[in-house]
C-alpha positions as semicolon CSV with decimal commas, in nm:
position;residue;x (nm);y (nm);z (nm)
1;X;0,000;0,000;0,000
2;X;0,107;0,351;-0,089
3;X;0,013;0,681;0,097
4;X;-0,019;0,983;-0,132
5;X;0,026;1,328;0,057
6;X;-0,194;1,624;-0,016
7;X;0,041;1,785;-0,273
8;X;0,021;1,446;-0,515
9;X;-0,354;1,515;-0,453
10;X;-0,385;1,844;-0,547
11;X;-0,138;1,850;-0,854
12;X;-0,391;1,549;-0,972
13;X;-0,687;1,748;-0,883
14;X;-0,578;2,117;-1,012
15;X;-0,361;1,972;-1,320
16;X;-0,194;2,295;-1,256
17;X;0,120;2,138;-1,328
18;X;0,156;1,909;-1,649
19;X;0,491;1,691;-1,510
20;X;0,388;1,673;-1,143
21;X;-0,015;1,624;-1,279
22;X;0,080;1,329;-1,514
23;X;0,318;1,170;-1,223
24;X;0,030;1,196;-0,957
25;X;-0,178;1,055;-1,193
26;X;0,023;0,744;-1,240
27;X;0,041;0,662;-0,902
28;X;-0,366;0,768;-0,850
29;X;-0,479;0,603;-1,120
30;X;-0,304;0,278;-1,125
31;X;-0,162;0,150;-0,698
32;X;-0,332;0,088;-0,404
33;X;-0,335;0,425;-0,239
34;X;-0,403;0,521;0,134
35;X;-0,510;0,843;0,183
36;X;-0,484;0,947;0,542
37;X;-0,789;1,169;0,736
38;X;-0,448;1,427;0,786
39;X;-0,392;1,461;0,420
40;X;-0,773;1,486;0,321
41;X;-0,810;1,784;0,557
42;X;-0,523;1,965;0,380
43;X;-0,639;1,923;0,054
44;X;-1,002;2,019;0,174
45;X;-0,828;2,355;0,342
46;X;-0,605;2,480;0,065
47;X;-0,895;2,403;-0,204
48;X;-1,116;2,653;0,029
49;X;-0,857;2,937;0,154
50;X;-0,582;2,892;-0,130
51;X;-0,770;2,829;-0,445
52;X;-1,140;2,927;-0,323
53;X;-1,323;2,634;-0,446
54;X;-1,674;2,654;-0,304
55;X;-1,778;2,362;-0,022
56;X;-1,973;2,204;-0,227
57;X;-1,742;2,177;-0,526
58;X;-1,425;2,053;-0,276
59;X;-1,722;1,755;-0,182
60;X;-1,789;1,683;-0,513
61;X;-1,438;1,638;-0,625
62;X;-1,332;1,449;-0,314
63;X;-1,688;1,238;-0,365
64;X;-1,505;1,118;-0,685
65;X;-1,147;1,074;-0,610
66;X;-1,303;0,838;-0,283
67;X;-1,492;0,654;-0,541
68;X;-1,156;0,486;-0,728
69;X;-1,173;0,147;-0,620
70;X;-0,789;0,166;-0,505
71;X;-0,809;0,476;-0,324
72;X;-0,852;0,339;0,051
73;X;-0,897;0,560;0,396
74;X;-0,919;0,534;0,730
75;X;-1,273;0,491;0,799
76;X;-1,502;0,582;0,448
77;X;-1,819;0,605;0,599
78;X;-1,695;0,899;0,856
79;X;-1,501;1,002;0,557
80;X;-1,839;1,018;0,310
81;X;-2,070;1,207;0,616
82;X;-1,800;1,436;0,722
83;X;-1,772;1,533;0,354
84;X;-2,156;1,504;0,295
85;X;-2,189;1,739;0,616
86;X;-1,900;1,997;0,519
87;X;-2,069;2,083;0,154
88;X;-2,383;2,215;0,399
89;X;-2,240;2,357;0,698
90;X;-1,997;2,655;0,817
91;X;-1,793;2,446;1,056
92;X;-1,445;2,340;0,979
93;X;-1,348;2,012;0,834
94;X;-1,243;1,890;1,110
95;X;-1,530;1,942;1,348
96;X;-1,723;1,743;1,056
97;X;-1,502;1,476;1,079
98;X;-1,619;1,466;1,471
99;X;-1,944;1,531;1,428
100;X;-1,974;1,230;1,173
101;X;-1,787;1,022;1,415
102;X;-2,112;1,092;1,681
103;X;-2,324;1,025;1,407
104;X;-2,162;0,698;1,238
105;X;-2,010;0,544;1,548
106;X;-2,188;0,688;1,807
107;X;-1,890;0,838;1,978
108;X;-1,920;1,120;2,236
109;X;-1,751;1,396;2,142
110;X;-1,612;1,652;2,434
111;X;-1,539;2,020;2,280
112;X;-1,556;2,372;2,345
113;X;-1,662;2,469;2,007
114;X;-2,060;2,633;2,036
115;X;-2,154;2,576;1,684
116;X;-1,999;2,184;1,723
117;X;-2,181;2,141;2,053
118;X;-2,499;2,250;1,922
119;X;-2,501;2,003;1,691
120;X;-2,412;1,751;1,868
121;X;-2,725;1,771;2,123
């Protein structure tokens, strides 16, 4: 198994760069790649502050990436809601990531974050 960080994602993504595009694409396109929670909520920040993709667009394009049959993570279901959940909401990435772990797994989340908490009751 191979991990891919977020750059090899992004390059792949953006095709900003032809050489670094075409070499992220070999590896995407045709190994077993693991794609850590860490390096998801990169690529979800710098598509929103660095390149200004709207919410819904970063879920959309992360929906498909998810969806190659070699691309493997952590825990897809928490993965697919926190995604599902960040498209709709104005919390952070990673307070979607918890709140899908309440919802998924049942897990009790403790934080001091209102607009988390809230939700979570």
């Amino acid at each position: 198994m191979q991990i891919v960080d977020a750059n090899v994602i992004l390059r792949y993504l953006l095709n900003d760069n032809e050489s670094l595009a075409s070499r992220a694409a070999t590896v995407i396109e045709s190994t077993d790649v693991f794609v850590p929670f860490e390096v998801i909520a990169e690529v979800v920040y710098v598509l929103l502050h660095v390149y200004n993709v709207p919410r819904r667009k970063v879920y959309a394009t992360l929906r498909k990436l998810l969806d190659f049959r070699n691309i493997q993570t952590t825990d897809a279901v928490v993965l697919e809601q926190g995604l599902r959940f960040f498209a709709s909401s104005r919390l952070d990435f990673v307070d979607c990531l918890l709140f899908a772990y309440n919802h998924v797994h049942g897990h009790q989340i403790h934080t001091f974050d209102k607009r988390l908490k809230k939700l979570l009751k």
